[in-house]
C-alpha positions as CSV (number, residue, x, y, z in Angstrom):
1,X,0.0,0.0,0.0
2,X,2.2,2.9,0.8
3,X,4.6,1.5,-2.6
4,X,1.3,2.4,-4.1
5,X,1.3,5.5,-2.8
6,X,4.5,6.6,-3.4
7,X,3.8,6.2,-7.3
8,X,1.0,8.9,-7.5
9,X,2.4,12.2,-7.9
10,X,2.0,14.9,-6.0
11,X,-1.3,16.5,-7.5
12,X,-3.0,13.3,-5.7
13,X,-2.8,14.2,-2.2
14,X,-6.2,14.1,-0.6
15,X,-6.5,18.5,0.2
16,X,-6.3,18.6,-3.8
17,X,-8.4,16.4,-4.8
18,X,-11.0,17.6,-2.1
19,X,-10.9,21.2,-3.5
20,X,-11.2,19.9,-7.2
21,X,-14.4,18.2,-5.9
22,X,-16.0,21.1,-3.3
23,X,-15.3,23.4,-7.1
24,X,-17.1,21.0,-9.2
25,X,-19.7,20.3,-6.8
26,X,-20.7,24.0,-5.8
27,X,-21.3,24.3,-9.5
28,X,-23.1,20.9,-9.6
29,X,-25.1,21.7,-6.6
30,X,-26.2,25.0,-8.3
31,X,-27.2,23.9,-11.2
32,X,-29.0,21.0,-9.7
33,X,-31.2,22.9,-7.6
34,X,-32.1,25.0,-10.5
35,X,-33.1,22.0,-12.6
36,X,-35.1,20.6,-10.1
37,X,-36.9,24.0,-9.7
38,X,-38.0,23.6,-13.3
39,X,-39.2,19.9,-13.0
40,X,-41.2,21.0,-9.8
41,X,-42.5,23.7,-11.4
42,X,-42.9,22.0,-14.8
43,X,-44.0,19.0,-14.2
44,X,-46.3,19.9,-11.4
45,X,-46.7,18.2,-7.5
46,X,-48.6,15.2,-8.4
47,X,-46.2,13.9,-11.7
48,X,-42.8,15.3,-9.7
49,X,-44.4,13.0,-6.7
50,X,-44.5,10.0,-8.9
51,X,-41.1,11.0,-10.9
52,X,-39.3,11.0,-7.3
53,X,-41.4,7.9,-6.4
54,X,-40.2,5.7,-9.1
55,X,-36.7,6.7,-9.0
56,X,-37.1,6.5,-4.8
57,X,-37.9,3.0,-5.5
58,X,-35.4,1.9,-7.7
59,X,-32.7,3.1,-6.1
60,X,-33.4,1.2,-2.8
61,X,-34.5,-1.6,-5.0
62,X,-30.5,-1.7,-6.4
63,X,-29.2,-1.3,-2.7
64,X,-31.1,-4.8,-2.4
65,X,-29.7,-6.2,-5.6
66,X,-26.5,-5.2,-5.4
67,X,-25.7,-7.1,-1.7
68,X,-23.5,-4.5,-1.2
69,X,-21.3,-5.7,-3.8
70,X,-20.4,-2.5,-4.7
71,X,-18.8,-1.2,-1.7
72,X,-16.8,-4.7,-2.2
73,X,-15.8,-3.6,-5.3
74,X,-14.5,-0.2,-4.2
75,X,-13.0,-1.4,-1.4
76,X,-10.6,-4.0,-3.2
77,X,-9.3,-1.7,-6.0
78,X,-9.0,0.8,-3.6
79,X,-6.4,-1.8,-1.6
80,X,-4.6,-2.7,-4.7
81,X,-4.1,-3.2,-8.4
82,X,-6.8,-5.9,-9.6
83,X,-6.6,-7.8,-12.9
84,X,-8.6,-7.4,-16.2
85,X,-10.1,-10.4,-15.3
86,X,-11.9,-9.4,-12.1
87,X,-13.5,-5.8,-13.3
88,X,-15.1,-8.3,-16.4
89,X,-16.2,-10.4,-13.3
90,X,-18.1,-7.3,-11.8
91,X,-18.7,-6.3,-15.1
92,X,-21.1,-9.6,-15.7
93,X,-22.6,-9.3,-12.3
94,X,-24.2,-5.8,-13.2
95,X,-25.2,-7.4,-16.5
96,X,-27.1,-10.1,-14.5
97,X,-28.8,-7.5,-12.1
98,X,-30.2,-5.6,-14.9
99,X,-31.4,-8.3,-16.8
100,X,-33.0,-9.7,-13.9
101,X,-35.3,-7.0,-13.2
102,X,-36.1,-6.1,-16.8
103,X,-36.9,-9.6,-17.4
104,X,-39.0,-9.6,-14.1
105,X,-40.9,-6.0,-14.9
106,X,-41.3,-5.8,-18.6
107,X,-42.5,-10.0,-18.9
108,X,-43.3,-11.8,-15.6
109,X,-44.8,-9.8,-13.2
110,X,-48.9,-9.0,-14.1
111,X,-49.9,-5.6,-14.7
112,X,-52.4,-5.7,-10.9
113,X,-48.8,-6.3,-9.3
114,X,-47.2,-3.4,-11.2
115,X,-50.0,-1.1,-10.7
116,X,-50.3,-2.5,-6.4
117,X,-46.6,-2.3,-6.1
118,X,-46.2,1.5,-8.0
119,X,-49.3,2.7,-6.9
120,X,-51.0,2.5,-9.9
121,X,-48.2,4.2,-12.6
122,X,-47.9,2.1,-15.9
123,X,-45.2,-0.5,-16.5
124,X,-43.7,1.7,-19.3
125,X,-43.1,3.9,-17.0
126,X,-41.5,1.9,-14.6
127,X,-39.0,0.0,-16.6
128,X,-38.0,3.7,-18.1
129,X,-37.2,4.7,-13.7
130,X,-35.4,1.0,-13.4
131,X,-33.2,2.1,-16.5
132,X,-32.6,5.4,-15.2
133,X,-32.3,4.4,-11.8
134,X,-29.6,1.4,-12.6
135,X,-27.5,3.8,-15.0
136,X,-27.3,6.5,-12.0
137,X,-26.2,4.6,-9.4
138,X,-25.0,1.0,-10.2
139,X,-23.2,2.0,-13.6
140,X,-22.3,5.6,-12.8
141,X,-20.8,4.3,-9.3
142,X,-18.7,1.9,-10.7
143,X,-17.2,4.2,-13.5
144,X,-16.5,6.6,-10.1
145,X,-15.0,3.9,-8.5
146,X,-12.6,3.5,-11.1
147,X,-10.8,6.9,-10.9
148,X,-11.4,7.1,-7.5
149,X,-9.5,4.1,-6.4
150,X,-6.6,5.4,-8.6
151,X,-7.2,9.0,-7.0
152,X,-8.2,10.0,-10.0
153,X,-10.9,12.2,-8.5
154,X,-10.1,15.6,-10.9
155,X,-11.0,14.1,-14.3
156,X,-13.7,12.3,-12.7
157,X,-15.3,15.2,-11.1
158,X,-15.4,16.7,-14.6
159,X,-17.3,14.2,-16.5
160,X,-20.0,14.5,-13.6
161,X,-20.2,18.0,-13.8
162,X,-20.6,17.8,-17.0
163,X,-23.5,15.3,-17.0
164,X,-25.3,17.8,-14.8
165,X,-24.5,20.8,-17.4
166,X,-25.9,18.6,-19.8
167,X,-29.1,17.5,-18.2
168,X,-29.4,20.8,-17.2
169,X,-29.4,22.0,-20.7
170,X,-31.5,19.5,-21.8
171,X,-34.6,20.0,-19.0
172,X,-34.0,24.0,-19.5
173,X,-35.0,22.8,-23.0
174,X,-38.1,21.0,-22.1
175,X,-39.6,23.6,-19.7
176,X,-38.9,26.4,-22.2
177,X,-41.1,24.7,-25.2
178,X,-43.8,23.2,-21.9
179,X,-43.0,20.0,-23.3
180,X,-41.6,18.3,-19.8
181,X,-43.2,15.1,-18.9
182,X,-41.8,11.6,-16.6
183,X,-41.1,9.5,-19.5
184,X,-39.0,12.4,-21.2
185,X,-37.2,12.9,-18.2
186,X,-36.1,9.2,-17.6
187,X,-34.6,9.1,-21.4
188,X,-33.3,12.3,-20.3
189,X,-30.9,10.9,-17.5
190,X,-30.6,7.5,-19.8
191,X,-29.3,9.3,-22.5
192,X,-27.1,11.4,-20.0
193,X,-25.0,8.6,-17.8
194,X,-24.7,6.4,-21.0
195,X,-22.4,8.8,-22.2
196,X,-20.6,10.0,-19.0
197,X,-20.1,6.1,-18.5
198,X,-18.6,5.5,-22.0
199,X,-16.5,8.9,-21.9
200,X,-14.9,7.7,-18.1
201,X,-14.1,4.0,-19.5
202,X,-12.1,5.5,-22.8
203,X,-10.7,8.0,-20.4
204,X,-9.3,5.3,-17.4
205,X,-5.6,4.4,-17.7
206,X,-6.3,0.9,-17.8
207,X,-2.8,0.2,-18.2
208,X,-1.6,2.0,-15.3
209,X,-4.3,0.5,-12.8
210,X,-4.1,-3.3,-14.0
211,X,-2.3,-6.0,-11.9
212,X,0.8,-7.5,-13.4
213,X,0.2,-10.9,-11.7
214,X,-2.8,-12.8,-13.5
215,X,-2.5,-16.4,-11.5
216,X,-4.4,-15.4,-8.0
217,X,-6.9,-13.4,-9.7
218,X,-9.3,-16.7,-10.5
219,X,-13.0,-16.5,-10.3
220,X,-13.5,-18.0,-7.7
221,X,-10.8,-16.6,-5.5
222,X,-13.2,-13.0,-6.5
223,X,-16.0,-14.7,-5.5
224,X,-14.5,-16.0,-2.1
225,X,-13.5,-12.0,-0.8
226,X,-17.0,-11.0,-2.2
227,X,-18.9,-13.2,-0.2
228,X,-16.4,-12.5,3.3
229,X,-17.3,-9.0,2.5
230,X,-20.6,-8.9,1.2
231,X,-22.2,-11.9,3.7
232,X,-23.2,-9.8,6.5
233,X,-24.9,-6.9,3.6
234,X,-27.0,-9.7,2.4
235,X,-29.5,-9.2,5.4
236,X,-28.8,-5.7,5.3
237,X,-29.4,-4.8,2.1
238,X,-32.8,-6.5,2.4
239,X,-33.6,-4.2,5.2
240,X,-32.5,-1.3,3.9
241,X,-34.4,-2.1,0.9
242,X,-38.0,-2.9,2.5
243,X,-38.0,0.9,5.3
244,X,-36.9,2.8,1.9
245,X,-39.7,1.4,-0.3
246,X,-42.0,0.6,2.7
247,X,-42.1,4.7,3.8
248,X,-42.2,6.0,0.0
249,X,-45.0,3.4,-0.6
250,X,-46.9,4.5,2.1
251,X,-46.4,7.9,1.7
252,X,-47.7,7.4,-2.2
253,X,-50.7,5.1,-1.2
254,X,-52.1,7.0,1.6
255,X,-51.0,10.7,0.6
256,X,-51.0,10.3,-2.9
257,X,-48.5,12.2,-5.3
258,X,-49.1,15.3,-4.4
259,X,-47.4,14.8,-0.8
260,X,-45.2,12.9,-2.4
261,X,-44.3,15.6,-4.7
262,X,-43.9,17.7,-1.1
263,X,-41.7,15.6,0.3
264,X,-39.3,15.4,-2.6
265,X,-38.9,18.8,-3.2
266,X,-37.7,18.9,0.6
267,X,-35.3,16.4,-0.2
268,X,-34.1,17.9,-3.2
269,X,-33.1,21.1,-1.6
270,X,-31.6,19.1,1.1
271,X,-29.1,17.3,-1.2
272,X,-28.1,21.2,-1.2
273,X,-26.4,20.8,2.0
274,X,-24.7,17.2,1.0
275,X,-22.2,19.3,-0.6
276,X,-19.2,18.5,1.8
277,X,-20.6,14.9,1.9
278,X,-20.4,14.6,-1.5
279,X,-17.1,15.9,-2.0
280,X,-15.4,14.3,0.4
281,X,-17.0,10.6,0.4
282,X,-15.1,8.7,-2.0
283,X,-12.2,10.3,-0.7
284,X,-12.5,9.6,2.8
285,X,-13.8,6.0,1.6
286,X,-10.1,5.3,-0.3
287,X,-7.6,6.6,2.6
288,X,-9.7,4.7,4.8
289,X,-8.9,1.7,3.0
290,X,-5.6,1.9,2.5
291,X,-4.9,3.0,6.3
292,X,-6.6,-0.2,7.1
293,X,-4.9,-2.4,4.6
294,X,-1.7,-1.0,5.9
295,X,-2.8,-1.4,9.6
296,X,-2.3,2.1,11.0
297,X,-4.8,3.1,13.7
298,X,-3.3,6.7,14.4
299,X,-4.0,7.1,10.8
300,X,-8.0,5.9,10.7
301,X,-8.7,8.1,14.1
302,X,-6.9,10.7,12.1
303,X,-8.8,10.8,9.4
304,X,-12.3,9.8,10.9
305,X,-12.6,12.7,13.7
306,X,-11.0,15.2,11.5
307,X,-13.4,14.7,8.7
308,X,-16.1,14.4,10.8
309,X,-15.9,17.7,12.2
310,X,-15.2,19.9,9.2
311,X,-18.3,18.1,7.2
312,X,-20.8,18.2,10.0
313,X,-19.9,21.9,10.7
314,X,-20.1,22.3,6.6
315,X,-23.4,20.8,6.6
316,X,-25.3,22.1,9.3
317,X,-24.0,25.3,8.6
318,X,-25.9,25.1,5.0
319,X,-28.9,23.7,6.9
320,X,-29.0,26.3,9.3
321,X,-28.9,29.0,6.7
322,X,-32.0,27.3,4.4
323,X,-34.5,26.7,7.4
324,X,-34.9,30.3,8.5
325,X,-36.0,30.8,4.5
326,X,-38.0,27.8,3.9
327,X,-41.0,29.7,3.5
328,X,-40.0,32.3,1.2
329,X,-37.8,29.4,-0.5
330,X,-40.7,27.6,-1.6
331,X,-42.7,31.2,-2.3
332,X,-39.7,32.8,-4.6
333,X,-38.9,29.4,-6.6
334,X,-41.8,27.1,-6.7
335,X,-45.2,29.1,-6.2
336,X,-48.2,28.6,-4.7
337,X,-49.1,24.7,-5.8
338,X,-45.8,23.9,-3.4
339,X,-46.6,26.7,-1.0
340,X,-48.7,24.0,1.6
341,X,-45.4,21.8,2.1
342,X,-43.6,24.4,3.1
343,X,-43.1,23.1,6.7
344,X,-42.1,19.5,5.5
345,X,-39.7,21.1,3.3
346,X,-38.2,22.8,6.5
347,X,-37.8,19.7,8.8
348,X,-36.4,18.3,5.3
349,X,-33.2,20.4,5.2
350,X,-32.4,19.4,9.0
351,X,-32.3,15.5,7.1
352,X,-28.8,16.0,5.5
353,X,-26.7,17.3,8.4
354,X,-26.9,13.5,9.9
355,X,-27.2,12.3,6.3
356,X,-23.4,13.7,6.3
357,X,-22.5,11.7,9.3
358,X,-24.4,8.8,8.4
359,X,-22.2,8.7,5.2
360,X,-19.0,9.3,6.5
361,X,-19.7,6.3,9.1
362,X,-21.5,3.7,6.4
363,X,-18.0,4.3,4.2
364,X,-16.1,3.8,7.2
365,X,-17.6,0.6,8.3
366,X,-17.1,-0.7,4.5
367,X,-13.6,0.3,3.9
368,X,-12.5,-0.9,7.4
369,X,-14.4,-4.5,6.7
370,X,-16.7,-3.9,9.6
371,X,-20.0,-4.6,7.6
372,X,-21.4,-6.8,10.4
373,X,-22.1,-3.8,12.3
374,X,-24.0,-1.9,9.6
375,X,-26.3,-5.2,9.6
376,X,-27.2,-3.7,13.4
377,X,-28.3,-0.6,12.5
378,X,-30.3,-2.1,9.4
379,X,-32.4,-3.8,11.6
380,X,-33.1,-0.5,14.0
381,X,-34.4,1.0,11.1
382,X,-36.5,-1.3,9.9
383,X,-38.2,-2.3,13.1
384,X,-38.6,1.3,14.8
385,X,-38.5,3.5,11.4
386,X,-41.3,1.9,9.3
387,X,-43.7,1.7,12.1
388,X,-43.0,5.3,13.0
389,X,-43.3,6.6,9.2
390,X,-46.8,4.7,9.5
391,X,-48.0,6.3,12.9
392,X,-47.4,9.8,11.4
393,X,-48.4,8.8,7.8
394,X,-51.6,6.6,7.8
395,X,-55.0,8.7,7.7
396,X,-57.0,8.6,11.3
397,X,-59.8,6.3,9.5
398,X,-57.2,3.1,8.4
399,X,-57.3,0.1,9.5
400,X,-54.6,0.9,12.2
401,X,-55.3,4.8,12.8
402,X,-52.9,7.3,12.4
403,X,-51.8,10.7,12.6
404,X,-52.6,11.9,8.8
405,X,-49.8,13.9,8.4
406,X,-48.9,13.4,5.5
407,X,-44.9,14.9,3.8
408,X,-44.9,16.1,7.4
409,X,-45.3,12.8,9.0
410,X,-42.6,11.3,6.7
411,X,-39.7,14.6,6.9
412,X,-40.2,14.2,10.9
413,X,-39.4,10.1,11.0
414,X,-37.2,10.4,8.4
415,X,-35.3,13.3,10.6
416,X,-35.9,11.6,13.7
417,X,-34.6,7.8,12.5
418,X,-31.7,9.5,11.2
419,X,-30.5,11.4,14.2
420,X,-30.9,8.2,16.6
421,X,-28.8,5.8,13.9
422,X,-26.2,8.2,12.9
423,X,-25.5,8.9,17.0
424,X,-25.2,5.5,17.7
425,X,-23.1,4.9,14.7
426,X,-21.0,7.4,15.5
427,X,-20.5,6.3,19.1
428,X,-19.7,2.6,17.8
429,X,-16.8,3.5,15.9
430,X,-15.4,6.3,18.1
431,X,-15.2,3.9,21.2
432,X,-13.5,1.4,18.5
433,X,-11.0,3.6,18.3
434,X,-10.3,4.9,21.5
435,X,-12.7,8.3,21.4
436,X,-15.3,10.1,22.0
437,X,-18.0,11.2,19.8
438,X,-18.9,14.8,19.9
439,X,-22.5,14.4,20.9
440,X,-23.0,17.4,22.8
441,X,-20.8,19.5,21.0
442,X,-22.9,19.0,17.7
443,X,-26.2,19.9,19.5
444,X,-24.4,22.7,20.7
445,X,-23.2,23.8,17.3
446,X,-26.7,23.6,15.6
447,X,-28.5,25.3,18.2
448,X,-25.5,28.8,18.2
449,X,-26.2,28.0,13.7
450,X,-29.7,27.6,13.9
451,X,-30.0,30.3,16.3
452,X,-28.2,32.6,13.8
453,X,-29.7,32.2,11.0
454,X,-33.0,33.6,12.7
455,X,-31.2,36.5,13.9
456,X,-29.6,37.2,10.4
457,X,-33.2,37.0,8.8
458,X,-35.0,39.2,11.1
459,X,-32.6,41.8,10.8
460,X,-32.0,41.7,6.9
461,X,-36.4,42.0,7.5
462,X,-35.9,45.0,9.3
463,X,-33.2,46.3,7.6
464,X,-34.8,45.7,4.0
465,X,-38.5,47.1,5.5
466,X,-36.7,50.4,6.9
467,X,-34.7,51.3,3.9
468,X,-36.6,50.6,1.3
469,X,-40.1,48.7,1.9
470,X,-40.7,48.1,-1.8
471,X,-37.7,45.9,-2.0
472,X,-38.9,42.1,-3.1
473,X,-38.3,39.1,-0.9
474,X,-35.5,37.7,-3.0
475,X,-33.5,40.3,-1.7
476,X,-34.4,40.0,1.7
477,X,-33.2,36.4,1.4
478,X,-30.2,37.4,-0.4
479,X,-29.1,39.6,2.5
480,X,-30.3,37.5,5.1
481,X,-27.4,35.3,3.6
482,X,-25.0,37.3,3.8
483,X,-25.2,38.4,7.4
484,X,-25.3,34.4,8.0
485,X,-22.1,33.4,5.7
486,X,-20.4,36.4,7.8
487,X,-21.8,34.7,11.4
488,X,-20.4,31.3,10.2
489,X,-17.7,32.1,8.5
490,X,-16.6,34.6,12.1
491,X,-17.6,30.8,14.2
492,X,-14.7,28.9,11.8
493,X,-12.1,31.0,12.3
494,X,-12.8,32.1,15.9
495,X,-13.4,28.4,16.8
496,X,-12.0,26.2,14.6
497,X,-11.7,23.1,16.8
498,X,-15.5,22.8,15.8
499,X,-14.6,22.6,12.0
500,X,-11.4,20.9,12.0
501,X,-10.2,23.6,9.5
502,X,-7.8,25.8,10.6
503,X,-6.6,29.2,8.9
504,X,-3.4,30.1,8.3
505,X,-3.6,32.9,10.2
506,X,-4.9,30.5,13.5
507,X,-1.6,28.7,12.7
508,X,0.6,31.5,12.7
509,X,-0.5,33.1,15.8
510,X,-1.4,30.1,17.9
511,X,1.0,27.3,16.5
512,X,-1.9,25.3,15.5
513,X,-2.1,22.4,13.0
514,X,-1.3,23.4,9.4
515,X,-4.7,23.5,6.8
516,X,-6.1,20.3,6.5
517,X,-3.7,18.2,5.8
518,X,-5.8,14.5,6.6
C-alpha cells in the first residue's frame, strides 16, 4: 500500500483532490437545484411526486440487488491493483442485475402487481425509472470507483459535472417549449449517464491501474472476498431495501403524489447541504482503506474525527442558513401549488446534516471491513422506522389509525430515524477507536447555527423594510445570507476546533495544525 502510494504524484494528495471536488460540486449543486426548480415547477406536485417515487424506488430496490457488492468492489481496488479479469467479473454481475429485473418487470410480473406495487403508474413507466435508476447509481458508481480508487478524483469530477450541465441544458429545454413530462425525463438521465459512463471508461488508464500478476486473480478466489465481504450486507441490504420502499409506498398510497411531490422537493433542496458529503466521500472511503490495509490506527482516528468535524460543521452550517428561509424558498422558486409543504420542506433540510455523518460512518464501516455492524443498525431501522413513518403517515380512518400527516409525517421520521442511527453509529466506531464522539458539541453547534440564522433574517427584514419597503423578498433572502455566511464564517475562524479547518492565520498566531492536511 504505501509502494502504491508513493507512485502517485503529488497533484493526488487528498487536500487537492478535495478542493477539485468542493469546485465542481458547488457548480453541480447549483445547477441541480435549478433543474429541479424547473421539473417542480414544470411538471407539477402530483407527476414530480410519482417521478421522485419511481426513481425512490429503484434506487433502494438496487441497494437490495447489489448485496453491497459495490462497496466490495471499491474497497478492493482501492487496496490494490486488480486484474482485467476481475473488473469483467463485476462487469457480468451488473449485467445479471439488470437483466434480472427487466426480465421480471417488462414479462413476468402481471400488470395488478405493477400497478399495487407503484401505486397504480404504468409498466412503461416503470421499466424507463429501473433504467434510469440502474445507470445512475450501479453503472455511474462503478465508472466513479474507477478513478477514485486510482485517486483520479479531478477528471472524474469533470465528466460529472458535466453530466449535470448537460441534463441541465437539456430539461431548461423541455420547460422552455412546456414540453416536460416523466417519461422524457427518464430518457433524459438515460441518455445522460450512458455517455458520461462510456467517456470515463475511454478515459481510465487501464494500463496504469491493471495488476501484473494474472494467476491469483481466478473467479472464484473474487468470488471468495466478495462473499467475506458482502455476507453480512445480504441481510442488510434486504432491510435497507424494505424501510426505503416501505415509507415512500406508504407515503404514495395513503398521501398520494401530491405529498409525495412535497416531500421530494424537501429532499431535493436538502441534497443542497450534502455538498461537503459529496465531495469528500469517495475520498475519505479510499484513505480509509488503504490506512486499514496497511494497519495504521493513528492514521484511521486521524482521518475519521478530523473529517467528521469539518463536514458536519459544513453541513449544518448550509442547513442552518435554508430553514430560517424555507417559506420564502418555496414562495420565490416554486409558487403557490408547493406553498402548503412548506413546513415539511423545513424539517427536510435538517435530514442532510446527519445524512453527512451517516455517510461518512457507512464508508467507514465498508472500507475498514466492519459490515457486520451496519447489519445492526439495518435492523433499527427497519423495526422502529417503518412503524413510526406509518403512525405519522396513515389517515385517522385506516385500518390501524394514524396521525394523517402526510410529507410532514414522513420529513419528521425520516429526521428523527436518522438522528438516533447516525448517533449511535458514531459512538460505535469512536469507542473502536479509542474516542469520544462529539454528541454534545454537535447539538451545541446547531442550536449557536440555527439560532443565527434567525437573527440574520430578522434583521436583513428589518433592515430591508426600513430602507426601502418596496424591495422584493428575493433580496431579503439574499441579505439574510450574507449576514449568516459572515456569522459562520466569524464561528470557523474564531473556533476552529468545531470545524477541524484551521486558517493560516490561527496557525501563525497560535501554533496550531497546518490546513487540513488528513
Amino acid at each position: 500500500m504505501k509502494a502504491l502510494a508513493q507512485e502517485l504524484p503529488q497533484k493526488h494528495k487528498v487536500s487537492h483532490r478535495f478542493a477539485a471536488t468542493v469546485g465542481t460540486n458547488i457548480l453541480r449543486m447549483g445547477l441541480s437545484a435549478v433543474t429541479g426548480i424547473m421539473l417542480a415547477q414544470g411538471l407539477g406536485p402530483a407527476r414530480y411526486g410519482d417521478l421522485n417515487f419511481l426513481l425512490a424506488t429503484f434506487i433502494s430496490l438496487r441497494s437490495l440487488m447489489d448485496l453491497g457488492s459495490a462497496s466490495a468492489f471499491y474497497t478492493f481496488i482501492s487496496q490494490t491493483r486488480r486484474s482485467l479479469r476481475f473488473y469483467f467479473h463485476y462487469a457480468f454481475w451488473l449485467a445479471f442485475q439488470a437483466a434480472a429485473v427487466l426480465l421480471a418487470v417488462g414479462l413476468l410480473l402481471p400488470q395488478a402487481w405493477i400497478a399495487r406495487l407503484w401505486v397504480g403508474l404504468s409498466r412503461s413507466w416503470v421499466l424507463l425509472a429501473f433504467a434510469a435508476a440502474f445507470l445512475m447509481t450501479a453503472v455511474w458508481k462503478a465508472a466513479e470507483s474507477l478513478a477514485e480508487a486510482r485517486r483520479e478524483t479531478i477528471w472524474i469530477q469533470r465528466i460529472r459535472l458535466a453530466i449535470v450541465i448537460a441534463h441541465f441544458v437539456l430539461v431548461g429545454a423541455g420547460y422552455w417549449r412546456h414540453a416536460l413530462n416523466v417519461p422524457l425525463v427518464f430518457v433524459l438521465i438515460i441518455l445522460e449517464y450512458v455517455a458520461g459512463t462510456l467517456w470515463c471508461l475511454c478515459r481510465f488508464d487501464w494500463r496504469e491501474a491493471l495488476a501484473k500478476d494474472e494467476t491469483v486473480l481466478t473467479l472464484a478466489a473474487d468470488l471468495r472476498a466478495y462473499a467475506a465481504y458482502c455476507r453480512p450486507l445480504v441481510l442488510a441490504s434486504l432491510l435497507a431495501f424494505l424501510g426505503e420502499y416501505l415509507a415512500r409506498w406508504l407515503l404514495q398510497f395513503f398521501a398520494g403524489s401530491t405529498q409525495q411531490g412535497f416531500f421530494s422537493i424537501g429532499q431535493r433542496f436538502a441534497a443542497v447541504a450534502l455538498l461537503g458529503a459529496t465531495s469528500m466521500i469517495n475520498i475519505f472511503w479510499k484513505e480509509i482503506a488503504a490506512a486499514h490495509g496497511a494497519g495504521n490506527p493513528d492514521r484511521l482516528r486521524q482521518l475519521f474525527f478530523k473529517t467528521t468535524d469539518t463536514l458536519f460543521f459544513a453541513a449544518a452550517a448550509l442547513s442552518c442558513c435554508l430553514i430560517p428561509l424555507s417559506r420564502e424558498i418555496i414562495t420565490c422558486f416554486l409558487g403557490r401549488a408547493y406553498s402548503a409543504g412548506w413546513l415539511s420542506f423545513s424539517i427536510m433540510i435538517l435530514y442532510p446534516v446527519y445524512q453527512t455523518l451517516g455517510q461518512l460512518n457507512g464508508a467507514y464501516f465498508m472500507a475498514a471491513h466492519q459490515t457486520r455492524r451496519l447489519l445492526v443498525f439495518a435492523v433499527l431501522g427497519l423495526v422502529v422506522g417503518t412503524p413510526l413513518a406509518y403512525l405519522l403517515v396513515a389517515p385517522q380512518d385506516a385500518a390501524i389509525p394514524g396521525l394523517g400527516l402526510g410529507a410532514l409525517g414522513m420529513a419528521i421520521s425520516q429526521v428523527a430515524m436518522q438522528f438516533v442511527i447516525v448517533n449511535l453509529q458514531g459512538w460505535t466506531i469512536s469507542r473502536s477507536l479509542g474516542g469520544r464522539w462529539p454528541f454534545a458539541r454537535q447539538l451545541g453547534i446547531m442550536a449557536v447555527l440555527l439560532a443565527s440564522g434567525f437573527v440574520c433574517r430578522g434583521m436583513a427584514s428589518w433592515l430591508i423594510s426600513a430602507a426601502a419597503p418596496g424591495i422584493a423578498m428575493l433580496s431579503g433572502m439574499a441579505l439574510a445570507a450574507i449576514l449568516y455566511l459572515v456569522v459562520a464564517v466569524g464561528l470557523a475562524c474564531a473556533l476552529p476546533s468545531l470545524t477541524g479547518i484551521e486558517p493560516a492565520w490561527v496557525k501563525e498566531k497560535l501554533g496550531s495544525l497546518a490546513m487540513f492536511r488528513i
